[in-house]
C-alpha positions in Angstrom: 263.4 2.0 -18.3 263.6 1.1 -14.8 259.6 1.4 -14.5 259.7 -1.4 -17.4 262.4 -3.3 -15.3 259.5 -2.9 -12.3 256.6 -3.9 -14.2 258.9 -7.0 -16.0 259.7 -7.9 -12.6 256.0 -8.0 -11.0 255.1 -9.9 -14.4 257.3 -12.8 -13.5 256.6 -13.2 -9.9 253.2 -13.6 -10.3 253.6 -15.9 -13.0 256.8 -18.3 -11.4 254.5 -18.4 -8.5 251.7 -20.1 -9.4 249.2 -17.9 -7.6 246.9 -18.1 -10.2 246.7 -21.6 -10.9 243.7 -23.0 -9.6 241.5 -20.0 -11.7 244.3 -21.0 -14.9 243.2 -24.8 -14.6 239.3 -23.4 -14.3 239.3 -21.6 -17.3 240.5 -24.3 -19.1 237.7 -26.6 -17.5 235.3 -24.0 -18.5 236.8 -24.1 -22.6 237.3 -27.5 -23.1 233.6 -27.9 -21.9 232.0 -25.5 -23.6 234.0 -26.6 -26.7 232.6 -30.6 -26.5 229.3 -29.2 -25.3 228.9 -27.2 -28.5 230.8 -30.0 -30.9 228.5 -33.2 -29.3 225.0 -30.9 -30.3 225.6 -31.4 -34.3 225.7 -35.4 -33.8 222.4 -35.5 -33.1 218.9 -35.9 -34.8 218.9 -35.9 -38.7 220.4 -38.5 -40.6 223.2 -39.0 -37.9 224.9 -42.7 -38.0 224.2 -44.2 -34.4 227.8 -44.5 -33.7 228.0 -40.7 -34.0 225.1 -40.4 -31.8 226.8 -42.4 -29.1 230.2 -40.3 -29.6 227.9 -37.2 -29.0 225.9 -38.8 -26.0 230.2 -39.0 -24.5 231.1 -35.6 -26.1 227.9 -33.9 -23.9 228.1 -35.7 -20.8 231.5 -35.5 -20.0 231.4 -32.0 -20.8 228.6 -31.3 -18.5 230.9 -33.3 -15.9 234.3 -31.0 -16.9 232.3 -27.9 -16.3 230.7 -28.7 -13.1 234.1 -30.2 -11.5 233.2 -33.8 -10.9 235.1 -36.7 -12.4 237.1 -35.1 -14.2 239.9 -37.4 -14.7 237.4 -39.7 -16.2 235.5 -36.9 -18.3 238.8 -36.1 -19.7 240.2 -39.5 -20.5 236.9 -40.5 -22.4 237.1 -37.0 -24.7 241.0 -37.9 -25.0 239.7 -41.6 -26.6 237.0 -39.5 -29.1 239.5 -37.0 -30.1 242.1 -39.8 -30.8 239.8 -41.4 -32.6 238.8 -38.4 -34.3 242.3 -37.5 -35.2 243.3 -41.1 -36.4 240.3 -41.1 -38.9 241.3 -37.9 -40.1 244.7 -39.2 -41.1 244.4 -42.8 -41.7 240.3 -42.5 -43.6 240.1 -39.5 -44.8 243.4 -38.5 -45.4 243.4 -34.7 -44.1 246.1 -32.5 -43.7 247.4 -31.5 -40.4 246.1 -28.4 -41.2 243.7 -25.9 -43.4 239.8 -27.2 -43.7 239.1 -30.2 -42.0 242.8 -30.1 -40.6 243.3 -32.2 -37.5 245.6 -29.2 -35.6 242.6 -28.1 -33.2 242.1 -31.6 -32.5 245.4 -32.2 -31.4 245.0 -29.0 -29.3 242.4 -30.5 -27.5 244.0 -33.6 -26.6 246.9 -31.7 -25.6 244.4 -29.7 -22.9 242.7 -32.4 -21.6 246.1 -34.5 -20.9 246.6 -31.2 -18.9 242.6 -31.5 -17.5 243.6 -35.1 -16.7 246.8 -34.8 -15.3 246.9 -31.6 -13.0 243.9 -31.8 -10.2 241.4 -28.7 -11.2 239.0 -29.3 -8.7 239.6 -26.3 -6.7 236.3 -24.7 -8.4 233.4 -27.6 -8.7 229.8 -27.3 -8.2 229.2 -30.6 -6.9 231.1 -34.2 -6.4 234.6 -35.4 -4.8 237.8 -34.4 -5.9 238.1 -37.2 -8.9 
């Protein structure tokens, strides 16, 4: 029990001291890019509306911005705008429930990271540019 007590212990002071968070706010840089990256690929080519097009030129560049660290702030606001947009066409158009196929949950998920991406500086790790 008292090994339990040790480990419990260790646990928290890593955790309540932060230590980690420059890597914590990088890995979320490195999802939420990868996520747009892969999302902004199926708007184009095909029979694709321009509009969407657009939306996927956004989606890919600011992803490409999120993952190498340089304006992030901005990178994250525009993706905030698509996936509010995203989220209000879902309920207001389409009328989708917040969740099950087509559900609007993981949306809101993503909004909620990058008002993190936005908010908390996670430049620590960038390949190139100024701290945005």
């Amino acid at each position: 029990m008292n090994e339990l007590k040790k480990v419990s212990g260790e646990v928290h002071k890593l955790t309540e001291s932060g230590k980690y968070a420059h890597e914590a706010m990088f890995f979320a840089r490195v999802v939420i890019g990868c996520l747009f990256m892969y999302h902004s690929l199926s708007k184009f080519g095909g029979e694709t509306p321009w509009f969407m097009t657009i939306v996927g030129i956004v989606e890919l560049v600011s992803a490409i911005m999120i993952l190498v660290g340089t304006k992030i702030r901005t990178a994250g606001s525009l993706l905030s705008l698509v996936m509010l947009g995203a989220i209000f066409t879902k309920i207001f158009v389409w009328g989708t429930a917040f969740s099950g196929k087509g559900g609007w949950e993981l949306d809101l998920v993503a909004v909620a990271l990058l008002f993190v991406l936005v908010a908390v500086d996670s430049t620590k790790y960038k390949i190139v540019g100024k701290k945005s």
